[in-house]
KOLDRENMI-190219 format. One record per residue: x, y, z of N, C-alpha, C in turn; residue number from 1. Coordinates in steps of 0.001 Angstrom, whole numbers, plus 500000, padded with zeros to 6 digits. Example, Ala and Ser with C-alpha at 12.3 -4.5 7.8 and 13.67 -1.06 7.14 Angstrom:
{{513190,494310,507800},{512300,495500,507800},{513200,496700,507800},1};
{{512850,497750,507080},{513670,498940,507140},{512900,500030,507870},2};
//
This chain:
{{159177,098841,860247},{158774,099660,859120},{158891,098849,857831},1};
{{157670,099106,856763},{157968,098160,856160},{159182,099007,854535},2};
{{159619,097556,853743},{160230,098183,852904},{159554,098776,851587},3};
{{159723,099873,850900},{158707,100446,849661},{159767,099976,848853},4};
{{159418,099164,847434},{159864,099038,846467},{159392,099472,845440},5};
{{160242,100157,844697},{159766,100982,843276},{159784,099865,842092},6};
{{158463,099343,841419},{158457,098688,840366},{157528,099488,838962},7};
{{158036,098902,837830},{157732,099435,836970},{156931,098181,835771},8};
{{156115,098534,835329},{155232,097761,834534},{154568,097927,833143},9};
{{154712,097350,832241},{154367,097322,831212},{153416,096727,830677},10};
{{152840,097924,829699},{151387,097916,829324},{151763,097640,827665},11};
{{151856,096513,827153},{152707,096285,825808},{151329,095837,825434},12};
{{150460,096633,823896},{149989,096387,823293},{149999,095520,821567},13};
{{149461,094928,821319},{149928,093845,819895},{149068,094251,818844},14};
{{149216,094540,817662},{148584,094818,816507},{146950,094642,816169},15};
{{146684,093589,817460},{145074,093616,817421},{144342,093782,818212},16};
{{145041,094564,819360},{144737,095747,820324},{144762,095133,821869},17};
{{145161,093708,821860},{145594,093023,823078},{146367,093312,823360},18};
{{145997,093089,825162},{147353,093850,826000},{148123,092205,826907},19};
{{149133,092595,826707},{149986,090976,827242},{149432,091054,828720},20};
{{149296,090032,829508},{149221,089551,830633},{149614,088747,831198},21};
{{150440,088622,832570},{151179,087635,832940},{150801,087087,833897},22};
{{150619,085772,834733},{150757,084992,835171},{151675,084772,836580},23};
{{151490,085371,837576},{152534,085159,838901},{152640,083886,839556},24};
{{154067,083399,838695},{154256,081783,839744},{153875,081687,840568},25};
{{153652,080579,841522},{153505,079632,842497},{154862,080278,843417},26};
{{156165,080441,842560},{157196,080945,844261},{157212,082368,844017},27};
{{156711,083385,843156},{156944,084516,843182},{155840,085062,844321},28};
{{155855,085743,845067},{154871,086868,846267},{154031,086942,845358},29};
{{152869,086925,845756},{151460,087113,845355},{151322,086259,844036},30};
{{151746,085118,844297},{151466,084135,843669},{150134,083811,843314},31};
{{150189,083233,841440},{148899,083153,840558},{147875,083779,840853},32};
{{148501,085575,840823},{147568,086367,840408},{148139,087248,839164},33};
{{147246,087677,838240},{147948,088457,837019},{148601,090003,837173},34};
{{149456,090165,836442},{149550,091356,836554},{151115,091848,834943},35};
{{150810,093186,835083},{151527,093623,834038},{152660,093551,833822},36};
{{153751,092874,833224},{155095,092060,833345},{156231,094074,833836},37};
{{157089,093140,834578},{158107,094337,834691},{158701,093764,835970},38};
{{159566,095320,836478},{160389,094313,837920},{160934,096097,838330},39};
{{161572,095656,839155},{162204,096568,840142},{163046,097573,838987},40};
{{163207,098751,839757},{163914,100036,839003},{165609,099743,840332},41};
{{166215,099552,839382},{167961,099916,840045},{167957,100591,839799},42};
{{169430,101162,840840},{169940,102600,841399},{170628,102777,839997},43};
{{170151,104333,839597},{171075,104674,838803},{170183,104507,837059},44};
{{168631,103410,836963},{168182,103735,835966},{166949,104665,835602},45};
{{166166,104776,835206},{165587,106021,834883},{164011,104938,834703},46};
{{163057,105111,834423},{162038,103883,834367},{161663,103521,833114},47};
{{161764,104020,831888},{161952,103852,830615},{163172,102615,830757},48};
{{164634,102539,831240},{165785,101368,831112},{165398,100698,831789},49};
{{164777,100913,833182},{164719,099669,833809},{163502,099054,833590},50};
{{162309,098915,832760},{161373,098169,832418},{162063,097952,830892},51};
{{162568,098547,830232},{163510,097688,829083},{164032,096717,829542},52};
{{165082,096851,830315},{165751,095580,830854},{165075,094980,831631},53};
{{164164,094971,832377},{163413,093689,833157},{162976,092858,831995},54};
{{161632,093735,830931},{160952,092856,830050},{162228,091940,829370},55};
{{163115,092540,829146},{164156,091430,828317},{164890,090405,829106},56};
{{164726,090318,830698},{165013,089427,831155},{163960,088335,831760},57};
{{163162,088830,831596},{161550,088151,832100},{161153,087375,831102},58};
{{161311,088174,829951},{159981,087494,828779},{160792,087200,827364},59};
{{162511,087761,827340},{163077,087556,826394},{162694,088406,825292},60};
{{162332,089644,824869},{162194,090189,823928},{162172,091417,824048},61};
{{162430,092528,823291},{163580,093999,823337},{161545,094541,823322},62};
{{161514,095960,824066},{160306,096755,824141},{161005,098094,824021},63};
{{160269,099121,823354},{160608,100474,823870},{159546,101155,824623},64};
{{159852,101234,825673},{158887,102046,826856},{159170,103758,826337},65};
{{157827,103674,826707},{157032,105261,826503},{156747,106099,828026},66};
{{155195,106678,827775},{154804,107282,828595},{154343,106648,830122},67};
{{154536,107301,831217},{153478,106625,832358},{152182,107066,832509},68};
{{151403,105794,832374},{150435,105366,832366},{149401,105683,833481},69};
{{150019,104948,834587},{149263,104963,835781},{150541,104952,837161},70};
{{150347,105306,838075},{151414,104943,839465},{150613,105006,840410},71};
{{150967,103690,841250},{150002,103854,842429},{150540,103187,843615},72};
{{150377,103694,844453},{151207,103248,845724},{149851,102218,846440},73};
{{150705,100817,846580},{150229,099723,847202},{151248,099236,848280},74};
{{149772,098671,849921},{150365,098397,851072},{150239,096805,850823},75};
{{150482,096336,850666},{150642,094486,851225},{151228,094600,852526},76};
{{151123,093238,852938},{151012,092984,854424},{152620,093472,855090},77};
{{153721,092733,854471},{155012,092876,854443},{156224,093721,853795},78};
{{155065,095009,852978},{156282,095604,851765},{155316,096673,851123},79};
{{155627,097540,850921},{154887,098781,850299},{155595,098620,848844},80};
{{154570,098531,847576},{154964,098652,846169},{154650,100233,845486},81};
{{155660,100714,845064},{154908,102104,844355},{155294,101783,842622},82};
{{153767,101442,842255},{154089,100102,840683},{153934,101819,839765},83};
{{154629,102076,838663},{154444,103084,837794},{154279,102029,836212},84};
{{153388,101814,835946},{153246,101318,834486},{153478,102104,833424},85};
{{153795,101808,832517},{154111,102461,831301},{153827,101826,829966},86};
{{153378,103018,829031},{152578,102200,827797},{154225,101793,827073},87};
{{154414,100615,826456},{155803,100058,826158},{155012,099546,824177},88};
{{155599,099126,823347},{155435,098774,822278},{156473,097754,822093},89};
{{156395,096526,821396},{157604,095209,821763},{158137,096019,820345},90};
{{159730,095505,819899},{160248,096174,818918},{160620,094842,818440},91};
{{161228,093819,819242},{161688,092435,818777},{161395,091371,819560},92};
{{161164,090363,818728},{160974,088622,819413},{159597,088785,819933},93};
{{158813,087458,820697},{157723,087127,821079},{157943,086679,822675},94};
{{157497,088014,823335},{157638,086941,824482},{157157,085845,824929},95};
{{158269,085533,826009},{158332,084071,826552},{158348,083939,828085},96};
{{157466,083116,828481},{157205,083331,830049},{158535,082057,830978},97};
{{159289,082940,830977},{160670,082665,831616},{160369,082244,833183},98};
{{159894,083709,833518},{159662,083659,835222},{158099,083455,835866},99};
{{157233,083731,834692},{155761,083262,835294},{155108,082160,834424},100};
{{153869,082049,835247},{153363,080606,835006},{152898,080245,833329},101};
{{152318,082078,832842},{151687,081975,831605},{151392,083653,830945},102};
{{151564,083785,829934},{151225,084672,829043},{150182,084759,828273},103};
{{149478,086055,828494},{148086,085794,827470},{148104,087172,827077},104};
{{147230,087068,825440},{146823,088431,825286},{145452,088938,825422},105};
{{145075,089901,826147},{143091,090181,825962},{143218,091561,825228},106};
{{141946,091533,824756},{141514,093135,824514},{140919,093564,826167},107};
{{141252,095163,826037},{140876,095645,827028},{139895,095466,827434},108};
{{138263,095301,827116},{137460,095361,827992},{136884,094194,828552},109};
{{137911,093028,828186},{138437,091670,829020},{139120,091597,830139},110};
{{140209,092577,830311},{141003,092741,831381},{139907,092008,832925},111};
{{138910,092531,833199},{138412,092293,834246},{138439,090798,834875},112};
{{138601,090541,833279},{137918,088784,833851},{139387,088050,834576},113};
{{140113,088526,834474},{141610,087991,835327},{141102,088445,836744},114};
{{142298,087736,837691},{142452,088239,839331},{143699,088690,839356},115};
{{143793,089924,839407},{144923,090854,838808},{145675,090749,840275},116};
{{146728,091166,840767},{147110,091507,841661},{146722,092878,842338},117};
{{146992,093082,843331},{145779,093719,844178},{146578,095443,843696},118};
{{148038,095041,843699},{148703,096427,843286},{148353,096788,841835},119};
{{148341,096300,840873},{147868,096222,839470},{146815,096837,839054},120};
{{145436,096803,839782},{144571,097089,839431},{144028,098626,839013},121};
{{144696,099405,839878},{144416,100684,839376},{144726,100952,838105},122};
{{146071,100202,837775},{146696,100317,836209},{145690,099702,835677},123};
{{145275,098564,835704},{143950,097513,834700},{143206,099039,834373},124};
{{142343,099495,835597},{141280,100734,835135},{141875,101341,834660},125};
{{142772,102088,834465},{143127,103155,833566},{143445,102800,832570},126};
{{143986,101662,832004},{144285,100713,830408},{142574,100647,829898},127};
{{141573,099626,830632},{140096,099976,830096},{139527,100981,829657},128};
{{139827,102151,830838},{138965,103565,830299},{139851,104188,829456},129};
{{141069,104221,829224},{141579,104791,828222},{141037,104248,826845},130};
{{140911,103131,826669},{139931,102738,825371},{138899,103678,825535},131};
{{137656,103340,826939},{136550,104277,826182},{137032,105858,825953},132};
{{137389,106182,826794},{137734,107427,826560},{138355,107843,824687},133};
{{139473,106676,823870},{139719,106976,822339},{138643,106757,822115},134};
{{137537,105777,822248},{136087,105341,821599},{135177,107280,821567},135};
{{135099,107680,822819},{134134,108868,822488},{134488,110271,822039},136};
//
């Protein structure tokens, strides 16, 4: 049976409407494909603390997480992910790509042009259409 891990992900937007994107090392699972920075929820935090404290150990800089965004339960070959993203706003510092290969910012209706990770993607669509959707 495989194991389900609960991860949480952040959708941190920047003053000129880019959304950060990260970069999956070479030794991290599903290596150099992109996806929305965050990490596992421990026993005992709530998903607002534990994507606070991942982003500040990942990328070095304090976020306050908000609402969820998107959640979607993904099978990979070896491990079931149930990723819950959340729209986050950075409060301090610039992140810094500690644990992945690279950091970038796009506007949303760029997102596509990455190879997102395969769990990620439902979150990508719902970050895009939420633009059109403020647009109409």
């Amino acid at each position: 049976m495989k194991k389900t891990v609960k991860v949480v992900a952040a959708v941190i937007e920047n003053q000129n409407k880019e959304i950060l994107c990260a970069l999956r090392s070479t030794n991290m699972l599903i290596p150099n494909m992109w996806e929305f920075p965050g990490g596992k929820v421990e026993d005992g935090e709530n998903l607002q603390e534990a994507l606070e404290r991942e982003i500040f150990e990942e990328l070095a800089c304090e976020i306050k997480a908000h609402e969820v965004i998107n959640e979607h339960v993904h099978e990979y070959d070896t491990f079931i992910i149930q990723l819950i993203s959340l729209r986050a706003e950075l409060q301090s510092g610039t992140p810094v790509a500690t644990e992945h290969d690279a950091l970038i910012w796009l506007k949303r209706e760029n997102l596509h042009s990455l190879v997102w990770a395969p769990a990620d993607i439902p979150a990508v669509n719902d970050v895009i259409n939420q633009k059109t959707k403020a647009e109409t």
